[in-house]
C-alpha positions, 0 to 999 in steps of 0.5 A, a space after each residue: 572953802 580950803 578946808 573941803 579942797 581934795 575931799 572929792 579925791 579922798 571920797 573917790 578912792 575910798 569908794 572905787 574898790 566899793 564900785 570895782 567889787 560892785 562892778 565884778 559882782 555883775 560881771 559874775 551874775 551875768 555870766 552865769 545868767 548867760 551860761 545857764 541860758 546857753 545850756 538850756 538852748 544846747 540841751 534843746 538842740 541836742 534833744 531835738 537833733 537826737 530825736 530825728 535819728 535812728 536809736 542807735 545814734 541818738 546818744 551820738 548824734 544827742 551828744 555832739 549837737 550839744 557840743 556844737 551849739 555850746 562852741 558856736 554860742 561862745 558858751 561861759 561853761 567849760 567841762 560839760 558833761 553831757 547824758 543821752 537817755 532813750 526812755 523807750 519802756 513807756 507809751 510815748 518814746 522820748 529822749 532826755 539830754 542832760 547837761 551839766 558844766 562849771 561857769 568860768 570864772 576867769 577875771 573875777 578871782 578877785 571876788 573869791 567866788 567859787 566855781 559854779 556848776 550848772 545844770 540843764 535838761 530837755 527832753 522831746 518826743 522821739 520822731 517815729 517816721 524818721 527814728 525808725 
């Protein structure tokens, strides 16, 4: 029986850095998860609210709901890129909100994960009685 005393100790600190990087690995997988969820909803919001003005403000108006809903949700992105676009050339007029932005990766340099960008769009039908 003296001969297994302090294995227990040996196996724990041979599989904490094992569950620390397993640990780190979720933690990176669920922020992108939740970044990528968050841009979808601000890409959404941006094109619902540029749809409702007049078309001269819709890249304006487009660009800031985005910003506003990725501050307000606490967003995992940092540098977003936002891109209004007005396709009034076809039958039904839309506007497209396009999103791009890198995931943060703060606390997990220890995996030497690279940064991620990601990529959202939306796109709504403009609102004619209120677009004008």
């Amino acid at each position: 029986m003296t001969a297994e005393r302090g294995s227990a100790t040996v196996e724990m600190v041979l599989l904490a850095p094992l569950l620390v990087v397993l640990v780190m690995s979720v933690v990176h997988a669920g922020r992108s998860a939740e970044a990528l969820v968050q841009l979808r909803h601000a890409a959404d919001q941006g094109a619902r609210a540029a749809s409702m003005v007049r078309t001269d403000r819709m890249e304006d108006v487009g660009e800031r709901a985005v910003r506003d809903d990725l501050v307000g949700s606490g967003s995992s992105c940092t540098e977003p890129l936002v891109n209004v676009a007005v396709d009034g050339d076809s039958s039904v007029r839309a506007v497209m909100v396009e999103i791009e932005c890198t995931v943060r990766i703060a606390g997990l340099e220890l995996l030497g994960v690279r940064t991620r960008r990601l990529e959202a769009r939306s796109t709504e039908v403009i609102d004619l009685w209120r677009a004008g």
